[in-house]
C-alpha positions in Angstrom: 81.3 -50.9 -29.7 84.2 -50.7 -32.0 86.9 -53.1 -30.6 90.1 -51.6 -31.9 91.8 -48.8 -30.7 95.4 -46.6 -31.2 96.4 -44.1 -28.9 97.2 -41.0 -31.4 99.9 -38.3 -31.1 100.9 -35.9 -33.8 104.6 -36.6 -32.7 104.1 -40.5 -33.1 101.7 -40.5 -36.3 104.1 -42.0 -38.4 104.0 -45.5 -36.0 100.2 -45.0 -36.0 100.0 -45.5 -39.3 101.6 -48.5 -39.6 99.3 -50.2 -37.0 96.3 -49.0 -39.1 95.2 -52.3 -41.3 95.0 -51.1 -45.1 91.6 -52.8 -44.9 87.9 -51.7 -45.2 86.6 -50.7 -41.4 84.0 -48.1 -39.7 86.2 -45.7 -37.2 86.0 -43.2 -34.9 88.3 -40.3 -33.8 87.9 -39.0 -30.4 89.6 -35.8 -29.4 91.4 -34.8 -26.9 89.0 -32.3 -24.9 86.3 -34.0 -22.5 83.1 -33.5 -24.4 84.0 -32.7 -28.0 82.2 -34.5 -30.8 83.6 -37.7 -31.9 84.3 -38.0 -36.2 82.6 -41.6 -37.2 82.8 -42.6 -40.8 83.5 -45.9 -42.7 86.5 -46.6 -44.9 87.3 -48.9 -47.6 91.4 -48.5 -46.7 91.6 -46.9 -42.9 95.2 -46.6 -43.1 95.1 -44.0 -46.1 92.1 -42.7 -44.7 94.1 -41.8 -41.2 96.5 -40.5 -43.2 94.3 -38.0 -45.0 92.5 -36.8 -41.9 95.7 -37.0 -39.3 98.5 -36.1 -41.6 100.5 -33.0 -41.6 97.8 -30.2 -43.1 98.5 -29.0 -46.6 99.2 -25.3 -47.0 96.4 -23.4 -48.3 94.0 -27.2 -48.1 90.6 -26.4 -47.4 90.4 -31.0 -47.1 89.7 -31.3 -43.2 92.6 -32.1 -40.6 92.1 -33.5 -37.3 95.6 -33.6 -36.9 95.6 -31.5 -33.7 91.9 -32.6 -32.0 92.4 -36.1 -32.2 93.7 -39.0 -29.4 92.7 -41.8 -29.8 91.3 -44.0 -32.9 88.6 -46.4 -32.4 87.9 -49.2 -35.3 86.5 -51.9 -36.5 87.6 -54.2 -39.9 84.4 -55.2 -41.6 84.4 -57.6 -44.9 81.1 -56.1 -46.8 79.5 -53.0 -47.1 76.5 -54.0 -45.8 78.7 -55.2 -42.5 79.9 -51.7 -42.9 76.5 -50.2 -42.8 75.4 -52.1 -39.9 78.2 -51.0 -37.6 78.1 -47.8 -38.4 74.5 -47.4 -37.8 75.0 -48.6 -34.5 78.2 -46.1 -33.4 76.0 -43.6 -34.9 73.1 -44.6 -33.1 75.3 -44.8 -29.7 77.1 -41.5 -30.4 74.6 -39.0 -32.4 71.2 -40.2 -30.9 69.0 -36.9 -32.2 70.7 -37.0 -36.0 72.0 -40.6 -37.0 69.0 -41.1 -39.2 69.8 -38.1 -41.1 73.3 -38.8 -41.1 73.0 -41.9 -42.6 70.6 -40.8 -44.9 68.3 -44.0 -43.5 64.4 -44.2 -45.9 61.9 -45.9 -43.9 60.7 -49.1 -46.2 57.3 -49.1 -47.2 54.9 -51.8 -46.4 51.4 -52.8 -47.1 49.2 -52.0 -44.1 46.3 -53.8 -43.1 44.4 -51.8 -40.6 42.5 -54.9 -38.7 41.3 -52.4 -35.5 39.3 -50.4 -37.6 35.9 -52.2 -37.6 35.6 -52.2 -41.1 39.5 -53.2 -42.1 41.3 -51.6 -45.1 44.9 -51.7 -46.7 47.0 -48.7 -47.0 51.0 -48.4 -48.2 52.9 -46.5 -45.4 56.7 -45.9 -43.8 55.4 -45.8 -40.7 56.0 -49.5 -38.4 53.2 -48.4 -36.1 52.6 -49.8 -32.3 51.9 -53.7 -32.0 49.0 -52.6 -29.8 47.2 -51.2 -32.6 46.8 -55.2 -34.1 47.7 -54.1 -37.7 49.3 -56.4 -39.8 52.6 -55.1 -41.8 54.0 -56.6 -44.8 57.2 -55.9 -46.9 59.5 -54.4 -47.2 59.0 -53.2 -50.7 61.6 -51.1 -53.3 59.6 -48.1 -53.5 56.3 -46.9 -52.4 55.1 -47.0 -56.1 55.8 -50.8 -56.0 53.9 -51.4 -52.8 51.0 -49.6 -53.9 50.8 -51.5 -57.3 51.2 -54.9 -55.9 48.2 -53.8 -53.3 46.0 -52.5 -55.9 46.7 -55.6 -58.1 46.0 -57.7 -55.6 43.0 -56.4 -53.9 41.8 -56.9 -57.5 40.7 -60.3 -57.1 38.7 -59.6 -53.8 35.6 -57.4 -52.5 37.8 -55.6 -50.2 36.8 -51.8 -49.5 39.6 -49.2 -51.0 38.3 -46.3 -49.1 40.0 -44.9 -46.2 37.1 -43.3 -44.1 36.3 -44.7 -40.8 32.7 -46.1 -42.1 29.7 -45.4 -40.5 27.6 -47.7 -42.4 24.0 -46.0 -44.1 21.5 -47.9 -46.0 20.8 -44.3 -47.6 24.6 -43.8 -48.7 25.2 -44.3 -53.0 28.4 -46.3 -52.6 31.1 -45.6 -54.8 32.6 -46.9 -58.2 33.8 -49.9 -56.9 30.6 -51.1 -55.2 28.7 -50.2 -58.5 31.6 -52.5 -60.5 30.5 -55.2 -57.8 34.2 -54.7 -56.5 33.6 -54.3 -52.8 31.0 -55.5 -50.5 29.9 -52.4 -49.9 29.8 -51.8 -46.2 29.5 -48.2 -46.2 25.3 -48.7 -47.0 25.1 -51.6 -45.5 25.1 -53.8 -48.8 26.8 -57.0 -46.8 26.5 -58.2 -43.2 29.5 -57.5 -40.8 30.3 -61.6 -40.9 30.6 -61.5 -44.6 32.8 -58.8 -44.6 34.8 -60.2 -41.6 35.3 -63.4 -43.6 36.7 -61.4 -47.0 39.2 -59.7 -44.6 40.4 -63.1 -43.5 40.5 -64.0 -47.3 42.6 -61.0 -48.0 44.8 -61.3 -44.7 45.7 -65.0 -46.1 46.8 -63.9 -49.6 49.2 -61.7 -48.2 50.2 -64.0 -45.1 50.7 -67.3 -48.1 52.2 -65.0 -50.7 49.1 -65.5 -52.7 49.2 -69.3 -52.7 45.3 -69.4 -50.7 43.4 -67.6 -53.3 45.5 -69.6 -55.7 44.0 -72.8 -54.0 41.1 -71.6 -53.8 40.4 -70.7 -57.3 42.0 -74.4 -58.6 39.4 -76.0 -56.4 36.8 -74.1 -57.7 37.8 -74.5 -60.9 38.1 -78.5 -60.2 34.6 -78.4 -58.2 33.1 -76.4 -61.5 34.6 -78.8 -63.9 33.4 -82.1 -62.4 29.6 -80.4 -62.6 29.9 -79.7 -66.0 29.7 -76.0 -65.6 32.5 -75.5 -68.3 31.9 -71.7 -68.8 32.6 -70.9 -65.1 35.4 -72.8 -65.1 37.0 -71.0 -67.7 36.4 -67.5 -66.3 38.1 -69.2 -63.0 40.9 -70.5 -65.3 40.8 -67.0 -66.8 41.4 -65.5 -63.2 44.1 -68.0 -62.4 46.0 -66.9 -65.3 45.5 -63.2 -64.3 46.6 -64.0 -60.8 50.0 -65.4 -62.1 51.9 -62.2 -63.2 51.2 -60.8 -59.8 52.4 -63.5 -57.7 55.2 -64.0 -60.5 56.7 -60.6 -59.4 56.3 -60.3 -55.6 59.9 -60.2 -54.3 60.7 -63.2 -51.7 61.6 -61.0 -49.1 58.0 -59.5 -49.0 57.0 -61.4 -45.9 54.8 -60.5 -42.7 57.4 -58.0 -40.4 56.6 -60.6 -37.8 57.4 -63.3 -39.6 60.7 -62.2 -42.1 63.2 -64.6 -40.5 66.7 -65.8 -42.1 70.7 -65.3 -42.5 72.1 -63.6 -43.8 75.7 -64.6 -45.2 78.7 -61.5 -45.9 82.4 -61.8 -46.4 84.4 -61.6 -43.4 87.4 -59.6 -42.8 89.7 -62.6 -41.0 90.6 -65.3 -43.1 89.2 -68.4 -43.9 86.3 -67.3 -42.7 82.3 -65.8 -43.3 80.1 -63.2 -41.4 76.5 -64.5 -40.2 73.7 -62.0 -39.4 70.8 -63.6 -37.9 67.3 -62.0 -39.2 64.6 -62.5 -36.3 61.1 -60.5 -37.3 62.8 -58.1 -39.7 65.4 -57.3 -37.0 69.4 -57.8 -37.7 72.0 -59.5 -34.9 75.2 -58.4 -34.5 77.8 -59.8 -37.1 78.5 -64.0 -36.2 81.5 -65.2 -37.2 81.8 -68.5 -38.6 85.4 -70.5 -39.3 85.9 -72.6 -42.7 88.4 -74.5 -41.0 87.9 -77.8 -39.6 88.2 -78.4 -35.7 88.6 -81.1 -33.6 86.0 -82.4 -31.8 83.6 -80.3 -34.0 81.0 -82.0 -36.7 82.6 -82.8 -40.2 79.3 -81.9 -41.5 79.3 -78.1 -42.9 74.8 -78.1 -42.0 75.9 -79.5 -38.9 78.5 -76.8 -38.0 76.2 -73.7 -39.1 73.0 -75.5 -36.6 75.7 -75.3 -33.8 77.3 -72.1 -34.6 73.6 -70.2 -34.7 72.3 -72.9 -31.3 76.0 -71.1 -29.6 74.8 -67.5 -30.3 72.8 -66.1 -27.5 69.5 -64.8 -28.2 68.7 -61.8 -29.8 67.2 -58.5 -28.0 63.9 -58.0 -28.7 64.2 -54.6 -31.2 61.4 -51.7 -30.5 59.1 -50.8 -33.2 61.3 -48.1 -34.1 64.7 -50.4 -34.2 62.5 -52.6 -36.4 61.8 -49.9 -39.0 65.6 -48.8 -39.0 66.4 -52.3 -39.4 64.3 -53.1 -42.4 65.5 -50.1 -43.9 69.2 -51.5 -43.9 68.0 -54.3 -44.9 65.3 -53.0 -48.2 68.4 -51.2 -49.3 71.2 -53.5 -49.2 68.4 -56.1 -50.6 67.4 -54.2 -53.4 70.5 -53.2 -55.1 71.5 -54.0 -58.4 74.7 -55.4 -57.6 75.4 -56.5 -54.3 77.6 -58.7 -51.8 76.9 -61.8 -49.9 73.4 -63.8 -49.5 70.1 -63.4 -47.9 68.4 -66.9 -47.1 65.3 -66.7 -45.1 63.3 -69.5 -43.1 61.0 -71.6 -44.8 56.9 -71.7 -43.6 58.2 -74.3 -40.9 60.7 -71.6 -39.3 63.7 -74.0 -40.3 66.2 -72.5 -42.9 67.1 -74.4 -45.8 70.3 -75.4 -44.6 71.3 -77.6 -48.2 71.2 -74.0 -49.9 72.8 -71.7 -46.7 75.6 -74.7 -47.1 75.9 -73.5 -50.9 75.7 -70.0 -50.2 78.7 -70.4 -47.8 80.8 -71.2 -50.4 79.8 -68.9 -53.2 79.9 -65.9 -50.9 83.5 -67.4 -49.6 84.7 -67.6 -53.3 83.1 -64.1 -54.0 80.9 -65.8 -57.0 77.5 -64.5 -57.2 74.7 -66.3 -57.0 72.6 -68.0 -60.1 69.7 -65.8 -60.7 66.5 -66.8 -59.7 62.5 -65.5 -59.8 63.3 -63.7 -56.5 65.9 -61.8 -58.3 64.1 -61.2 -61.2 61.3 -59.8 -59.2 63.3 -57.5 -57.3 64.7 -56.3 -60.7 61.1 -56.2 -62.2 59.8 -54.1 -58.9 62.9 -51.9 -58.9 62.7 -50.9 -62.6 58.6 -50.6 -62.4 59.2 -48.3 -59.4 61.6 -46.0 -61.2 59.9 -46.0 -64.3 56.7 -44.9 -62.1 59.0 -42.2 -60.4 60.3 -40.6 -63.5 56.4 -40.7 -64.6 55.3 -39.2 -61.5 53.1 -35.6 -61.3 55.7 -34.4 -59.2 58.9 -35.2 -61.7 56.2 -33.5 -64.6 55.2 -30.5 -63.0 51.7 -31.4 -61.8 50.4 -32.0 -58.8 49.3 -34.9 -56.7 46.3 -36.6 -54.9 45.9 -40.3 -53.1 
């Protein structure tokens, strides 16, 4: 896992030190009795870092010393933080198989649910990346749970989609609830649509969330255009009037909130050799191992930089397919490195045709290479928006007054 290694001996720690790169890098210290349990940590300088931990112990220090457990050093430079998240999740993973989550302090990201087995289907907001058997449909990841549900709620505004979470059991003698009586819902818990109509404002709502809103938005401009032509201006207007509603919703929904099945990209980090960038290939929310990618011209090699990245990727073998749980660990690496306020490197993912927009991964290449940050755009103003609604909402919260809580 971690490709580096020093032989350590408190007689020889002086030489060790000086092999030790003054660079950023995840390590990990085994000792010297079969069995014992390895120290794994990151490091922005893992020479002064060795130093600290191997050195010769201060008198009366209570700072932990390793000096006399320790044999060998295991390590590996990384370029980024995130690159120095990745690794260590996966030594951690290898090594500490019943605690890494808690070690690394890892919060599932939440996601909009759409329960499609349930005969009736419904949306929910949860952390949990349930079993592909179950046919649910998963979208996200989101900042917070308080953005996920407001972006559901906002949404599901603009259809007759049930907001109940019962497993229905439809009776012609039931009342219905608020949202039936607002005509917001079809009402299949008495029976007030048939299971086809119902069925067919599922699909609706299942291709808002797969287009990123763009079907309803469609769908209400050629209503609006169909309305128009026929002279029914009044109806028209309310249409134009939901159109306009519609826009501040879709005008905040982060890029990266995408199907799980479908969030595909690269991901571009500095590297730690020179001349050089780190790839990490994102293939249905999972992450590859770091990729990296030479500035330098070769011979024999294309002269064209798109060129060189579509070889590069095509050379890389295929990914393992992640489990549902790898997924979820995955995507919550990935929501927290995405959702910062200041962060390094860049996140492109694939257009609706798969391909990636090579033109701007070409771009992104050499911003991240020259450590400029990237010209701010709606998805970054969205993931600001989200994260500063979600906070806002947290600081608000029951909980943070004193009250209680209900769903």
């Amino acid at each position: 896992m971690l490709p580096q290694q020093l032989e350590f001996s408190p007689t020889r720690d002086a030489e060790v030190f000086a092999l030790a790169p003054a660079a950023p890098a995840v390590f990990l210290l085994r000792g010297a009795e079969p069995g014992s349990e390895p120290y794994v940590s990151k490091t922005a300088n893992l020479r002064r870092r060795l130093q600290r931990l191997l050195g010769p112990a201060e008198e009366r220090s209570r700072k932990l010393n390793l000096r006399e457990r320790v044999s060998r050093i295991e390590y590996a430079l990384t370029g980024s933080a995130f690159e120095s998240q990745l690794v260590l999740y996966k030594v951690l993973r290898e090594h500490f198989p019943a605690s890494y989550a808690l070690r690394l302090r890892l919060r599932p990201a939440p996601l909009v649910k759409l329960h499609m087995s349930n005969p009736y289907p419904r949306a929910s907001v949860t952390t949990h990346l349930g079993g592909g058997r179950s046919g649910s449909l998963y979208y996200g990841p989101f900042p917070s749970r308080i953005a996920a549900e407001k972006l559901a709620n906002d949404s599901l505004d603009f259809f007759k989609f049930r907001r109940c979470v019962e497993d229905l059991e439809p009776d012609p003698a039931f009342p219905g609830c608020i949202y039936s009586e607002m005509k917001m819902c079809l009402a299949p818990c008495f029976k007030g649509c048939t299971d086809e109509q119902y069925a067919a404002e599922t699909e609706r709502v299942r291709q808002f969330f797969e287009s990123r809103g763009q079907s309803l938005v469609r769908e209400l401009e050629t209503e609006r255009e169909h309305a128009s032509t026929n002279l029914e201006f009044e109806y028209a207007a309310a249409l134009h009037a939901r159109l306009e509603k519609l826009q501040p919703v879709l005008s905040q929904l982060p890029e990266i909130v995408r199907r799980i099945e479908e969030l595909h990209g690269l991901m571009i980090q500095p590297s730690s050799q020179p001349e050089s960038v780190v790839f990490f290939r994102l293939e249905a929310a999972c992450l590859s191992d770091p990729i990296t990618f030479s500035l330098k011209q070769e011979a024999g090699k294309p002269h064209s930089m798109e060129a060189r990245v579509e070889q590069a990727l095509a050379a890389t073998p295929p990914m393992a397919t992640c489990s549902r749980r790898e997924t979820s660990e995955h995507l919550a690496i990935l929501k927290r490195w995405y959702y910062q306020s200041s962060k390094t490197g860049e996140l492109f993912l694939s257009e609706p045709n798969g391909d990636l927009p090579m033109r701007r991964v070409v771009r992104g290449i050499s911003r991240v290479f020259r450590g400029e940050k990237p010209a701010p755009d709606l998805s970054e103003s969205a993931r600001d928006y989200w994260v500063n609604r979600g906070r806002e909402a947290e600081r608000n919260s029951p909980e943070n007054q004193g009250g209680g809580s209900s769903l």
